[in-house]
N, C-alpha and C positions, 0 to 999 in steps of 0.2 A: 066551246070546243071540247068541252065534256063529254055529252054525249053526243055530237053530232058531227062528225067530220067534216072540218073547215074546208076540203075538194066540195062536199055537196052544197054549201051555202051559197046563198045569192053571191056576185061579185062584191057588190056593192058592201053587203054585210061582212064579209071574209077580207076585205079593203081593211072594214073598222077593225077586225080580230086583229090586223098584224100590231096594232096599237096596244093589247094586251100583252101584259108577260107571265099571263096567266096560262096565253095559249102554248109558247113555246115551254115551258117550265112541265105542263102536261105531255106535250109533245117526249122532252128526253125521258120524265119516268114512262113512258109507255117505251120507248126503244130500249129503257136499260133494263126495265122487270120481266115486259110478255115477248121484249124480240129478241133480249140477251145482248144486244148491242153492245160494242165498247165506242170512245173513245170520238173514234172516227165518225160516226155516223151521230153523233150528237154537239158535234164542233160546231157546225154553223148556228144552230137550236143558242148554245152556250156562248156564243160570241154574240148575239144579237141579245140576249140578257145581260151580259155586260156593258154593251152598248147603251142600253135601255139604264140600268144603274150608273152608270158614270153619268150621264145625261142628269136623272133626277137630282144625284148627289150635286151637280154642281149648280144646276138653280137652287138648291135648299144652302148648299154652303154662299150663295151672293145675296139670297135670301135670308141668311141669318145676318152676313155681314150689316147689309143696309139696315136690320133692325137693332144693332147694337149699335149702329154709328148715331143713332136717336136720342 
């Protein structure tokens, strides 16, 4: 999603990018530097990396647990 706009990629491949949160975290700094965006236009970008981190944090925090109950 770097260089190549995630509209041009195959379906299939642009399916795997939404599993990145590399692609959306590109996505808002390009709206907030070259398009000047506020706010609004990087909400859904910014909720879906929250999503994305609350998710990992909480397999890593049941995943810590189970390994200190050892």
């Amino acid at each position: 999603p770097i260089f190549t706009p995630v509209e041009s990629m195959a379906p299939a491949i642009e399916w795997v990018s939404r599993l990145n949160p590399l692609r959306y975290l590109i996505q808002v700094i390009r709206d907030i530097l070259l398009k000047g965006n506020g706010w609004s236009a990087i909400r859904g970008d910014m909720a879906v990396l929250g999503a994305i981190a609350l998710g990992l944090l909480s397999v890593s925090s049941l995943s810590f647990r189970r390994l200190i109950r050892r």
